[in-house]
C-alpha positions in Angstrom: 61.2 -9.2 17.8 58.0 -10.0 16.0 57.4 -13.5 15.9 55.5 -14.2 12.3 52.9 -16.7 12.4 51.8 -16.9 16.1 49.1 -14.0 15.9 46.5 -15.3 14.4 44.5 -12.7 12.7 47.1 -9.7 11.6 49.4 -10.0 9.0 53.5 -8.4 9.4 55.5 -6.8 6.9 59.4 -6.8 7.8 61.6 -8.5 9.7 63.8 -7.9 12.3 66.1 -6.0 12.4 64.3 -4.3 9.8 62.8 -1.3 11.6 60.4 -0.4 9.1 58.2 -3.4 10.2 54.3 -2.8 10.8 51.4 -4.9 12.2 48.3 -5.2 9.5 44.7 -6.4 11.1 42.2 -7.0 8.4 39.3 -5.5 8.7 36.1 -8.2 9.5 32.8 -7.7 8.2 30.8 -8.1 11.3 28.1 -11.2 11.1 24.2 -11.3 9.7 21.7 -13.3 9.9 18.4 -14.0 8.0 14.9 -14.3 8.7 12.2 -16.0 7.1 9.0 -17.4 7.6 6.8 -20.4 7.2 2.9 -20.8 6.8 3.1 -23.6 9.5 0.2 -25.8 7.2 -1.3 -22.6 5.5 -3.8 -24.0 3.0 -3.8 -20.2 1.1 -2.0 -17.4 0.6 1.4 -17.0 0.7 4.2 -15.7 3.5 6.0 -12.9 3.8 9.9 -12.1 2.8 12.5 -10.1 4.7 15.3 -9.5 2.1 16.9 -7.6 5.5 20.0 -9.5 7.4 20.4 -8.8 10.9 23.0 -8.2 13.5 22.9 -10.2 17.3 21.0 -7.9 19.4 19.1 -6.0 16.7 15.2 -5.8 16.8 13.3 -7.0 13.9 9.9 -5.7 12.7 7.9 -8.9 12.2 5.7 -8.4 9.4 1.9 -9.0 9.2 -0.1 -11.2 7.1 1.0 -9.5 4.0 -0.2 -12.5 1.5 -3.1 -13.1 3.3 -2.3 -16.7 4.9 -5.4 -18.7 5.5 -6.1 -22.0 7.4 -9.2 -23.7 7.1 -10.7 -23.8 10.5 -8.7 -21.4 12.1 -7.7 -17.5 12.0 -4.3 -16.1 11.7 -2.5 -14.9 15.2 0.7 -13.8 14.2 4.1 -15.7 14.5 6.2 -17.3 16.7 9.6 -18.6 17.3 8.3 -22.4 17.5 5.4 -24.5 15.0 3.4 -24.7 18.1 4.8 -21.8 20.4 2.3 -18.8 21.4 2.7 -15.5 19.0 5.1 -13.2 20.4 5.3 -8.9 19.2 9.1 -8.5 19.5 11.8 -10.4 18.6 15.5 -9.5 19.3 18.1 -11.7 17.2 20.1 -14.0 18.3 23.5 -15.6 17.4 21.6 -17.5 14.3 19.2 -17.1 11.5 15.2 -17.4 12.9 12.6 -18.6 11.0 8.8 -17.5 12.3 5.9 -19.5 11.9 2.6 -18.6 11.7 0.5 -19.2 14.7 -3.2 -20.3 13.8 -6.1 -20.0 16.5 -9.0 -22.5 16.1 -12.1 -20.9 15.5 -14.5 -21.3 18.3 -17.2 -23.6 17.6 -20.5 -24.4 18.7 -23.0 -27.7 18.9 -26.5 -27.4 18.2 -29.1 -29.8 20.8 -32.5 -30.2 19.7 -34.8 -30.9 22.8 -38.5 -33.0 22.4 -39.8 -30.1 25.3 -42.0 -32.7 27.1 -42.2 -35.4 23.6 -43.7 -38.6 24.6 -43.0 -40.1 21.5 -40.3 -40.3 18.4 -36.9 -39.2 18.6 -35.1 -35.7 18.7 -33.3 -34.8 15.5 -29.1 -35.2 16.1 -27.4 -32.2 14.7 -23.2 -33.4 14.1 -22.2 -30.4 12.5 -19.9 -27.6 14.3 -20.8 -24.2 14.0 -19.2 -21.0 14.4 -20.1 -17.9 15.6 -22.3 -16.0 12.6 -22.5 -19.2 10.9 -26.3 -19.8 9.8 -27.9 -22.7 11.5 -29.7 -24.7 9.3 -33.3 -25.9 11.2 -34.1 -29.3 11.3 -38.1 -30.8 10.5 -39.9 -33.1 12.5 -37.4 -35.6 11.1 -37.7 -38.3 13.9 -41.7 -38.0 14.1 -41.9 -36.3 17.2 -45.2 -36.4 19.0 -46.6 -34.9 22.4 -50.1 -36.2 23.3 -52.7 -33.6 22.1 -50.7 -31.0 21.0 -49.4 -30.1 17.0 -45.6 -29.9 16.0 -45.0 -26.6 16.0 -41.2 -25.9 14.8 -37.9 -25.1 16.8 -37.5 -22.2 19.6 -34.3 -21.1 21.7 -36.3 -21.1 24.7 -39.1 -24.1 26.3 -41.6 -21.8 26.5 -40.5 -19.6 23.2 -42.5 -19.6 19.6 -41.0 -21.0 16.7 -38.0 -19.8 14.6 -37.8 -19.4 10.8 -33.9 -19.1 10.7 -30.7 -19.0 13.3 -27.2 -17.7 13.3 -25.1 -19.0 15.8 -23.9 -17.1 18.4 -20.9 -17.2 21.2 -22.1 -20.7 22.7 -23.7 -23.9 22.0 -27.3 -23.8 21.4 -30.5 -26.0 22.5 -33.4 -25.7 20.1 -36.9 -26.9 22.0 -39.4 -28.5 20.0 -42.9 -25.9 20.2 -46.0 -27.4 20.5 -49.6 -25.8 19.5 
Protein backbone atom coordinates (compact mmCIF):
# COMPACT_ATOMS: atom_id res chain seq x y z
CA UNK A 1 0.00 0.00 0.00
CA UNK A 2 1.35 3.49 -0.83
CA UNK A 3 0.28 5.85 1.55
CA UNK A 4 -0.14 9.36 -0.55
CA UNK A 5 0.84 12.35 1.19
CA UNK A 6 3.22 11.21 4.00
CA UNK A 7 6.55 11.30 1.73
CA UNK A 8 7.40 14.41 1.57
CA UNK A 9 9.30 15.09 -1.51
CA UNK A 10 8.13 12.37 -4.33
CA UNK A 11 4.99 12.58 -5.98
CA UNK A 12 2.65 8.94 -6.72
CA UNK A 13 0.68 8.07 -9.64
CA UNK A 14 -1.97 5.23 -8.91
CA UNK A 15 -3.65 3.80 -6.31
CA UNK A 16 -3.91 0.64 -4.79
CA UNK A 17 -4.84 -1.95 -6.05
CA UNK A 18 -3.80 -0.35 -9.06
CA UNK A 19 -0.57 -2.09 -9.92
CA UNK A 20 0.64 0.18 -12.39
CA UNK A 21 1.53 2.68 -9.56
CA UNK A 22 5.11 4.39 -9.59
CA UNK A 23 7.11 6.70 -7.13
CA UNK A 24 8.20 10.20 -8.94
CA UNK A 25 11.18 12.34 -7.02
CA UNK A 26 11.71 15.67 -8.55
CA UNK A 27 14.81 16.41 -9.43
CA UNK A 28 16.40 19.53 -7.04
CA UNK A 29 18.70 21.97 -8.39
CA UNK A 30 21.45 21.78 -5.92
CA UNK A 31 22.15 25.32 -3.94
CA UNK A 32 24.56 28.50 -4.91
CA UNK A 33 25.75 31.09 -3.45
CA UNK A 34 27.22 34.60 -4.30
CA UNK A 35 30.16 36.54 -3.68
CA UNK A 36 30.81 40.07 -3.64
CA UNK A 37 32.91 42.56 -2.39
CA UNK A 38 33.11 45.82 -0.60
CA UNK A 39 35.82 48.68 -0.67
CA UNK A 40 35.60 48.77 3.18
CA UNK A 41 35.98 53.04 3.05
CA UNK A 42 37.76 53.07 -0.44
CA UNK A 43 37.97 56.77 -1.30
CA UNK A 44 38.85 55.59 -5.30
CA UNK A 45 38.41 53.15 -7.61
CA UNK A 46 36.04 50.77 -7.77
CA UNK A 47 35.56 46.82 -6.62
CA UNK A 48 35.52 43.86 -8.29
CA UNK A 49 32.37 41.50 -9.52
CA UNK A 50 32.09 37.78 -9.50
CA UNK A 51 28.94 37.09 -11.71
CA UNK A 52 29.98 33.21 -10.60
CA UNK A 53 27.64 31.31 -7.90
CA UNK A 54 29.14 28.81 -5.81
CA UNK A 55 28.52 25.50 -4.34
CA UNK A 56 29.35 24.66 -0.25
CA UNK A 57 32.77 23.32 -0.35
CA UNK A 58 33.95 24.93 -3.61
CA UNK A 59 37.15 27.19 -3.74
CA UNK A 60 36.81 30.59 -5.06
CA UNK A 61 39.56 32.57 -6.87
CA UNK A 62 39.44 35.89 -5.05
CA UNK A 63 40.15 38.52 -7.44
CA UNK A 64 42.88 41.28 -7.21
CA UNK A 65 42.53 44.95 -7.25
CA UNK A 66 41.09 44.95 -10.63
CA UNK A 67 39.58 48.77 -10.33
CA UNK A 68 42.40 49.89 -8.67
CA UNK A 69 40.87 50.70 -5.00
CA UNK A 70 42.71 53.41 -3.22
CA UNK A 71 42.66 54.63 0.40
CA UNK A 72 44.14 57.73 1.35
CA UNK A 73 46.79 56.84 3.83
CA UNK A 74 47.02 53.37 3.33
CA UNK A 75 47.82 50.61 0.57
CA UNK A 76 45.70 47.78 -0.56
CA UNK A 77 46.36 44.14 1.14
CA UNK A 78 43.87 42.15 -0.30
CA UNK A 79 40.51 40.91 1.33
CA UNK A 80 39.15 39.31 4.00
CA UNK A 81 36.14 37.65 5.38
CA UNK A 82 35.65 40.49 8.20
CA UNK A 83 35.80 44.85 7.77
CA UNK A 84 38.70 44.54 10.18
CA UNK A 85 39.91 40.81 9.81
CA UNK A 86 43.61 40.02 8.39
CA UNK A 87 43.73 39.23 4.34
CA UNK A 88 43.37 35.68 3.83
CA UNK A 89 44.60 33.69 -0.04
CA UNK A 90 41.91 30.95 -0.05
CA UNK A 91 38.59 30.93 0.63
CA UNK A 92 36.38 27.71 0.60
CA UNK A 93 32.44 28.44 0.62
CA UNK A 94 30.35 27.94 3.04
CA UNK A 95 26.62 27.27 3.63
CA UNK A 96 25.86 31.23 2.64
CA UNK A 97 26.73 33.94 0.36
CA UNK A 98 30.38 35.87 1.49
CA UNK A 99 31.02 39.19 0.96
CA UNK A 100 35.03 40.19 1.06
CA UNK A 101 36.25 43.37 2.10
CA UNK A 102 39.19 44.95 1.26
CA UNK A 103 41.95 45.01 3.81
CA UNK A 104 43.87 48.43 3.88
CA UNK A 105 47.51 48.68 5.56
CA UNK A 106 48.52 52.02 6.95
CA UNK A 107 51.37 53.40 5.38
CA UNK A 108 54.31 53.57 7.58
CA UNK A 109 55.12 56.92 8.64
CA UNK A 110 57.80 58.83 10.02
CA UNK A 111 58.51 62.15 12.39
CA UNK A 112 61.05 64.54 11.67
CA UNK A 113 63.15 66.11 15.09
CA UNK A 114 65.14 69.04 14.58
CA UNK A 115 68.04 69.15 17.28
CA UNK A 116 69.88 72.86 18.38
CA UNK A 117 73.41 70.47 18.39
CA UNK A 118 74.83 72.33 21.46
CA UNK A 119 72.26 75.92 20.87
CA UNK A 120 72.40 78.13 23.79
CA UNK A 121 69.86 80.22 22.57
CA UNK A 122 66.33 80.36 20.51
CA UNK A 123 64.28 77.48 19.98
CA UNK A 124 64.38 74.38 17.61
CA UNK A 125 61.97 74.48 14.73
CA UNK A 126 58.78 71.74 15.48
CA UNK A 127 58.09 69.70 12.39
CA UNK A 128 54.07 68.10 12.92
CA UNK A 129 53.86 66.65 9.74
CA UNK A 130 54.11 62.66 9.07
CA UNK A 131 56.14 61.46 6.49
CA UNK A 132 56.40 58.42 4.57
CA UNK A 133 59.01 56.55 3.22
CA UNK A 134 60.23 58.46 -0.22
CA UNK A 135 58.30 61.34 0.76
CA UNK A 136 60.51 64.57 0.34
CA UNK A 137 61.26 66.34 3.48
CA UNK A 138 60.86 69.76 3.30
CA UNK A 139 64.01 71.66 5.47
CA UNK A 140 63.20 74.06 7.89
CA UNK A 141 65.28 77.80 8.28
CA UNK A 142 66.57 79.17 11.25
CA UNK A 143 62.84 79.83 12.08
CA UNK A 144 63.19 80.02 15.97
CA UNK A 145 66.51 82.19 15.84
CA UNK A 146 68.82 79.66 16.89
CA UNK A 147 72.08 80.85 18.18
CA UNK A 148 75.41 79.03 19.63
CA UNK A 149 77.95 81.42 21.05
CA UNK A 150 80.64 82.20 18.40
CA UNK A 151 79.64 80.11 15.78
CA UNK A 152 77.23 80.93 12.32
CA UNK A 153 74.01 79.00 11.49
CA UNK A 154 74.93 76.80 9.22
CA UNK A 155 71.70 74.65 7.91
CA UNK A 156 70.42 71.04 8.85
CA UNK A 157 72.51 67.63 8.86
CA UNK A 158 71.44 63.86 9.67
CA UNK A 159 74.37 63.52 11.72
CA UNK A 160 75.94 66.08 14.98
CA UNK A 161 78.98 66.24 13.45
CA UNK A 162 77.64 66.07 9.62
CA UNK A 163 77.63 69.29 6.93
CA UNK A 164 74.55 70.71 5.91
CA UNK A 165 71.79 69.26 3.65
CA UNK A 166 70.13 70.93 0.61
CA UNK A 167 67.18 68.43 0.41
CA UNK A 168 65.89 65.00 2.24
CA UNK A 169 63.68 62.06 1.35
CA UNK A 170 62.56 60.14 4.06
CA UNK A 171 63.60 56.91 4.63
CA UNK A 172 62.39 53.63 6.72
CA UNK A 173 62.49 55.51 10.28
CA UNK A 174 62.03 58.79 11.99
CA UNK A 175 64.65 61.31 11.44
CA UNK A 176 66.68 63.87 13.69
CA UNK A 177 68.05 66.81 11.72
CA UNK A 178 71.12 68.67 13.86
CA UNK A 179 71.45 72.21 13.54
CA UNK A 180 75.39 72.79 11.79
CA UNK A 181 77.40 75.36 13.00
CA UNK A 182 80.41 77.21 11.16
Amino acid sequence: FIDKGTNIGYSYFGDFPDLGAYEYQGIESPVTYVVTYDGNGATSGTVPTDSNTYLSGANVPLKGNTGNLTKTGYTFGGWSTSAVGPAISVYIMGTNSVTFYAVWNPIPTHTVTYDGNGSDGGSVPVDYISYANGMPVPLAGNTGNLTKTGYTFGGWSTSPTGTAISSYTMGTQNVIFYAVWT
